[in-house]
C-alpha positions in Angstrom: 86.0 187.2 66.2 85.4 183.9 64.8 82.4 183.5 62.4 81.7 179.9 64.4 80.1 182.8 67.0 76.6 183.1 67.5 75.1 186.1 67.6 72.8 187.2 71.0 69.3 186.2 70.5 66.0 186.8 73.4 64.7 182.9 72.6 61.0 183.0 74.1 61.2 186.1 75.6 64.2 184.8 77.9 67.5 186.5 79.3 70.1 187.0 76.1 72.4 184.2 75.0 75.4 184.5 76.0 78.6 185.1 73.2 81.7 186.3 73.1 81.0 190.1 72.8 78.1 189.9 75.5 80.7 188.4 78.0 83.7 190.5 77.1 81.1 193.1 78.1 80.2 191.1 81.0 84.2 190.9 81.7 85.4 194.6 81.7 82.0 195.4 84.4 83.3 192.8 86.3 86.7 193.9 86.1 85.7 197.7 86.2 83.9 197.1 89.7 87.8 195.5 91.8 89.3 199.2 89.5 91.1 196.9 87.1 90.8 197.4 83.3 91.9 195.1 80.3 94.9 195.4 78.6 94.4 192.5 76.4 91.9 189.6 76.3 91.7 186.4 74.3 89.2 183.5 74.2 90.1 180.7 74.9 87.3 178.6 75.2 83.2 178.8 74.6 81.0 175.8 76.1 77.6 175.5 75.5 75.8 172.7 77.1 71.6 172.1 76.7 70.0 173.1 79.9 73.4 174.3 81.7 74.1 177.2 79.9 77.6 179.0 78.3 81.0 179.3 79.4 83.5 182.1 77.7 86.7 181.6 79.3 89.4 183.9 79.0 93.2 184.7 78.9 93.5 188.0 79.9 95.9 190.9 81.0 94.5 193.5 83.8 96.1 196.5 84.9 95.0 197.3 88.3 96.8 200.8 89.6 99.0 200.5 87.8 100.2 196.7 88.8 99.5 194.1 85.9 98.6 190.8 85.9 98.0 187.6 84.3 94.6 186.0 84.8 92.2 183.6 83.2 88.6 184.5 83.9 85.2 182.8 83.3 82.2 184.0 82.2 79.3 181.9 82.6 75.4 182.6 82.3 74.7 179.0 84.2 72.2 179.2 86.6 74.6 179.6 90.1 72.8 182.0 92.5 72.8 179.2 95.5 76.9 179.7 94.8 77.3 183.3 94.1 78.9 184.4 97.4 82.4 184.2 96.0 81.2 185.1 92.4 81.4 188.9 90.5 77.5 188.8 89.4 76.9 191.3 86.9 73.2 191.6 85.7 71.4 194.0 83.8 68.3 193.7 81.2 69.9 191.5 78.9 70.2 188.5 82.1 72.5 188.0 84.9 75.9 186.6 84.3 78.5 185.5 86.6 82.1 186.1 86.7 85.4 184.1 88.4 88.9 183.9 88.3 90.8 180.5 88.3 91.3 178.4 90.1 88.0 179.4 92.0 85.5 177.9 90.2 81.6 177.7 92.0 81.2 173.8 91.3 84.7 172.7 91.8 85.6 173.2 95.6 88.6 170.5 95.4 90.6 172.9 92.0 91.6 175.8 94.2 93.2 173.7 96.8 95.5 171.6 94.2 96.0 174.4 91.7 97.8 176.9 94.3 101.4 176.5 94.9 101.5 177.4 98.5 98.8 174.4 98.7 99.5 171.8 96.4 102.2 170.0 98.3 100.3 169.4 101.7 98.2 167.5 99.7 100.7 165.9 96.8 104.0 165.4 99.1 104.1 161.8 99.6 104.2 160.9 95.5 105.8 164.7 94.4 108.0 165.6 97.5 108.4 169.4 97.2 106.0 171.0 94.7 108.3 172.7 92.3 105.4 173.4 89.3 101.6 173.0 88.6 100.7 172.4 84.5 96.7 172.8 83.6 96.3 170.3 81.9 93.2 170.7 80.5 90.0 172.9 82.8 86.3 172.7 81.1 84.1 175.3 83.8 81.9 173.8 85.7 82.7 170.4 84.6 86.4 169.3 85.0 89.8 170.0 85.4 93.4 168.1 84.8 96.4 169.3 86.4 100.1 167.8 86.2 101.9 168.0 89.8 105.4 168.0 89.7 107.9 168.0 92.3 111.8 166.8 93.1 110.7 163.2 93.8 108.0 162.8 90.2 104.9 163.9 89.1 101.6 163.0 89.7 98.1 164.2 87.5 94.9 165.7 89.7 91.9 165.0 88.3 89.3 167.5 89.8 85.4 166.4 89.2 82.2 167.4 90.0 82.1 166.2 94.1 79.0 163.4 93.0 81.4 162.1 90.0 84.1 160.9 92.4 82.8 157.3 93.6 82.0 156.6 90.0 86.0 157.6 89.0 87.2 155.7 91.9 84.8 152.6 90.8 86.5 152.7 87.1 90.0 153.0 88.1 89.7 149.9 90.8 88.1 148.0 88.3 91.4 148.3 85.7 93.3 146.5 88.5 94.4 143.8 87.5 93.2 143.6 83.3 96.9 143.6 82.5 96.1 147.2 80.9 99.1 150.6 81.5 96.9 152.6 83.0 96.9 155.4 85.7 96.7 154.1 89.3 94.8 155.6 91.8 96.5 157.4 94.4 94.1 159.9 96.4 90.9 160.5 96.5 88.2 162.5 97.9 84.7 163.3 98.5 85.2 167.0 97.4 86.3 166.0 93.9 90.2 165.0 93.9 91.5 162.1 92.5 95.2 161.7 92.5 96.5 159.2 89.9 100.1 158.1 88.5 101.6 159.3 85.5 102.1 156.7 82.8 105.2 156.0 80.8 103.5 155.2 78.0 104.1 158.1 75.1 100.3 159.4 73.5 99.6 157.8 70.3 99.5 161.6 69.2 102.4 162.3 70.4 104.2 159.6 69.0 102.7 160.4 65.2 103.7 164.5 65.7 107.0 164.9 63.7 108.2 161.1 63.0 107.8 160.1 59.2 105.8 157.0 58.2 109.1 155.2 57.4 109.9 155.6 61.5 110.3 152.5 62.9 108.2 153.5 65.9 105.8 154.8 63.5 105.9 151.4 61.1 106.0 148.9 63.8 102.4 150.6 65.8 100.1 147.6 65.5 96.2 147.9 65.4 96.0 144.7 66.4 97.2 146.0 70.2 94.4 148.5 70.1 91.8 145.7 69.7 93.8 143.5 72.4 93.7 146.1 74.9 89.8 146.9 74.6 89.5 142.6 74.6 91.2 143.2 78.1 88.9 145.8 79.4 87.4 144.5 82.3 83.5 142.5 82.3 82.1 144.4 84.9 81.8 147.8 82.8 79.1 146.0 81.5 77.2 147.0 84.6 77.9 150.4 85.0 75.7 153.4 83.4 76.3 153.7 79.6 77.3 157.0 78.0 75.2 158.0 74.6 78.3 157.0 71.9 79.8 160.5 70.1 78.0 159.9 67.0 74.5 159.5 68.6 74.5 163.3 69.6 73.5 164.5 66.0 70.7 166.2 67.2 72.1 168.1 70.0 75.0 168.9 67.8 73.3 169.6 65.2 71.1 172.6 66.8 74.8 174.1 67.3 75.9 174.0 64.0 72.5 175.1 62.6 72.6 178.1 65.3 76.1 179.2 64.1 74.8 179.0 60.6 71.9 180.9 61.5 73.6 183.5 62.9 76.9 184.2 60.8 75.5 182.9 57.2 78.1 180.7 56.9 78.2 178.1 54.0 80.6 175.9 56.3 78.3 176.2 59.4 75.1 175.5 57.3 77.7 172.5 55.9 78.5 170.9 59.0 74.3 171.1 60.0 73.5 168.9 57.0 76.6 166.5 57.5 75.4 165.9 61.6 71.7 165.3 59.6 72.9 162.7 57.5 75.0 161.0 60.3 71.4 161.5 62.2 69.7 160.0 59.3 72.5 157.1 58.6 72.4 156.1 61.9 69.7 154.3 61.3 70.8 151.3 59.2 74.2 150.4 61.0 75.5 147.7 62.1 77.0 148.1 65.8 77.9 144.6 66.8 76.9 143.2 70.5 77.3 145.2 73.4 81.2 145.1 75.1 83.1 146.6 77.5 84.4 149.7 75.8 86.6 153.2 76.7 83.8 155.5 75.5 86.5 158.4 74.7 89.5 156.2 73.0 91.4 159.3 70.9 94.6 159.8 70.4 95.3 161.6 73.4 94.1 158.9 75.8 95.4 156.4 73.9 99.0 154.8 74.7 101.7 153.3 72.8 103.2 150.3 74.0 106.8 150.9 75.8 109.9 149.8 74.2 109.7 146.2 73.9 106.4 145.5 75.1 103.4 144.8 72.9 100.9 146.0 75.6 99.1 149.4 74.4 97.6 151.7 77.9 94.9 154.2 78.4 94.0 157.2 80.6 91.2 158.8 81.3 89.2 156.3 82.5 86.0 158.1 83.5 84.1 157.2 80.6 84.6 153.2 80.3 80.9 151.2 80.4 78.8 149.1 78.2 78.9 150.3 74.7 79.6 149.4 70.8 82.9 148.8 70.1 83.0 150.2 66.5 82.6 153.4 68.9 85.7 153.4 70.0 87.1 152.6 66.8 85.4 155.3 65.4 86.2 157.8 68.2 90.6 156.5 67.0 89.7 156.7 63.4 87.9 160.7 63.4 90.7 161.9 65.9 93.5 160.5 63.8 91.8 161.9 60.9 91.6 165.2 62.4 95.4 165.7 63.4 97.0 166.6 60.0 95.0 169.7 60.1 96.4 171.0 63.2 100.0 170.7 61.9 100.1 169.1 58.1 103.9 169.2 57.8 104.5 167.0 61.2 101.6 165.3 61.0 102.7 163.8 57.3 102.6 160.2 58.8 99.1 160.2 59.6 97.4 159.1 56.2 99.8 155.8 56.1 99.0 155.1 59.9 95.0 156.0 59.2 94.9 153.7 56.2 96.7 150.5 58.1 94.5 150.8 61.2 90.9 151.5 59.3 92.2 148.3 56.9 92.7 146.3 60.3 89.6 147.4 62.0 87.5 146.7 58.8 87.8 143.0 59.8 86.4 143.4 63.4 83.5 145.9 63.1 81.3 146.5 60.2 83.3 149.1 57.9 80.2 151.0 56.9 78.8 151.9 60.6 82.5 152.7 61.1 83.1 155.5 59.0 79.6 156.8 59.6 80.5 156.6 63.0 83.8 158.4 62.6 81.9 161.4 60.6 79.7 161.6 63.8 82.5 162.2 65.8 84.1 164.6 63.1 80.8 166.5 64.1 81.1 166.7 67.6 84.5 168.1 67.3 83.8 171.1 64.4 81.5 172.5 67.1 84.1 173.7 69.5 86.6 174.7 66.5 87.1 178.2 65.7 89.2 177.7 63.3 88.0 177.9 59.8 91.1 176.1 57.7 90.6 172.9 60.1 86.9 173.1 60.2 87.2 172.8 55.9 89.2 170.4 56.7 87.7 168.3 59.1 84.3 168.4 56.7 86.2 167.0 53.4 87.7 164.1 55.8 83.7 163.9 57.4 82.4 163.6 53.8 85.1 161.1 52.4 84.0 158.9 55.3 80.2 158.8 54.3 81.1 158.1 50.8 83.5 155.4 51.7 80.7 154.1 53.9 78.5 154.6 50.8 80.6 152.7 49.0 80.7 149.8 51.7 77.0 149.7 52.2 76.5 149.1 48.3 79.2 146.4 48.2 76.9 144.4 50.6 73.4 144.9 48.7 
């Protein structure tokens, strides 16, 4: 069990908040009730959104008579009795929880369709041919899933949304056409939540930095300058779409989780990673964003892309986020991800430091460096809640802190 766990608590009165030991509970009813039991369980993820509740989800081993099984089930305690029909309910005095297996979740009707083998290819055939394998991607309940279709004639990515978030996909990805940018195109879509797009060729700027030294010539010739080029060629009109709020304006909201994990464990690092999100909270308030641009509004190292041999052009996926925002958000969104890396691998990731140091020098002369690196710890923030792991969250906090104090430094350069 991970000490970044809260503990069960009756807030107001209310049903029990749900954790990891309430919904392994939750998981062997469930499970109890079809006459399967748990051989082993691991978990995978826990979400916890204000005012839509927790998500526990689950790799887990049943053994039902005697015939075992891989599955991956969700707990949730979200509010879904209009969708329960297809749902293991399990409720008792501590609230009522709901339980499903994968692909079948309650608020995704278009996953199960795409994620089954024997149903894929009616629906991928004219860009896959034959379905041959279906890679999850990435699956957040309730919210979103990524798959990676691939069959004898290529491969193809499903997006699968909430069924009211498709136009607004559909509306980002036609609006790319024609900015010059590598980016997914858009295949398939529909009103139940699907979006078909390409693959890209394009190699993730992660990716590329994972086991190349900073001596690499793919690693010594990446150019910051490309990275500003391709958000000068994101298209106007995201200037009139909705805006997102920018990572590091969610202190508050991820503050209260970090401050309820400290609560509950008595954790120095928890109660460590509440007063860094105050300070970005309280910081916040004398930056510098620039004007309002066109920007990605999610631009890590994961949806960033490296320019193919040759080429100068950098790409991008995961286009659901782009609007009208600050562009030292992006920046600060690269900067905290890159930052973040060498934790999850040190050894392979050796290159980043060298990379980090070129691109913050580069980006220092289009945004104001102070806002950027109190940015960057905002997004250090965001991303320490959903970690588990206690040698990247120390870490990630060092890297959070060096940031403020640079920006420290920055800020009293200019007074």
């Amino acid at each position: 069990m991970s000490s970044r766990t809260s503990s069960p608590s009756h807030p107001a009165g209310g049903p029990v908040t749900l954790d990891v030991p309430l919904a392994r509970e939750v998981m062997h009813q469930a499970l109890m009730r079809e006459g399967a039991a748990v051989v082993s369980a691991r978990t995978d993820i826990v979400e916890s959104r204000p005012g839509t509740g927790t998500c526990v989800g689950w790799d887990v081993t049943i053994d039902n008579g005697g015939q075992r099984a891989q599955v991956y089930l969700v707990v949730s305690d979200a509010n879904l009795a209009e969708r329960s029909g297809s749902l293991a309910q399990v409720s008792s005095d501590t609230g009522t929880f709901y339980v499903w297996r994968f692909p079948s979740d309650p608020l995704l009707p278009a996953l199960a369709p795409i994620a089954e083998l024997a149903t894929a290819p009616a629906i991928t055939a004219a860009w896959t041919g034959p379905v041959m394998r279906i890679d999850v991607v990435a699956y957040r309940p309730l919210r979103r899933a990524v798959l990676r279709i691939t069959g004898d004639e290529g491969s193809v990515f499903a997006k699968v949304l909430l069924p009211r978030k498709v136009a607004d996909t559909v509306n980002r990805h036609t609006m790319m056409v024609g900015s010059g940018i590598p980016a997914p195109s858009l295949l398939r879509w529909q009103e139940d939540g699907l979006v078909l797009l390409s693959t890209l060729r394009n190699a993730a700027l992660a990716e590329l930095l994972h086991g190349n030294a900073a001596s690499h010539p793919d690693i010594a010739n990446l150019d910051p300058r490309g990275v500003i080029a391709l958000l000068d060629a994101l298209p106007a009109a995201a200037l009139q779409l909705r805006p997102q709020t920018p990572w590091a304006d969610r202190m508050s909201e991820f503050g209260a989780e970090h401050a309820a994990a400290a609560d509950a464990n008595e954790s120095p690092l928890d109660a460590y990673w509440r007063d860094l999100a105050a300070e970005v909270r309280h910081r916040n308030q004398g930056v510098d964003l620039g004007p309002l641009l066109p920007t990605h509004g999610d631009l890590n190292a994961a949806n960033l892309r490296v320019p193919l041999a040759g080429q100068d052009r950098w790409g991008v996926i995961d286009l659901d986020t782009i609007g009208p925002g600050h562009r030292v958000d992006d920046l600060a969104c690269l900067i905290a991800h890159l930052a973040a890396l060498p934790a999850f691998d040190p050894g392979r990731y050796a290159c980043v430091p060298e990379v980090l140091r070129r691109f913050l020098a580069h980006f220092d002369t289009v945004v104001d460096p102070a806002t950027l690196r109190v940015r960057a710890a905002g997004v250090l923030v965001t991303l320490a809640v959903a970690e588990k792991d206690e040698l990247k969250l120390q870490a990630w906090a060092q890297v959070a802190r060096d940031l403020l104090d640079q920006a420290s430094a920055f800020a009293a350069g200019r007074a």
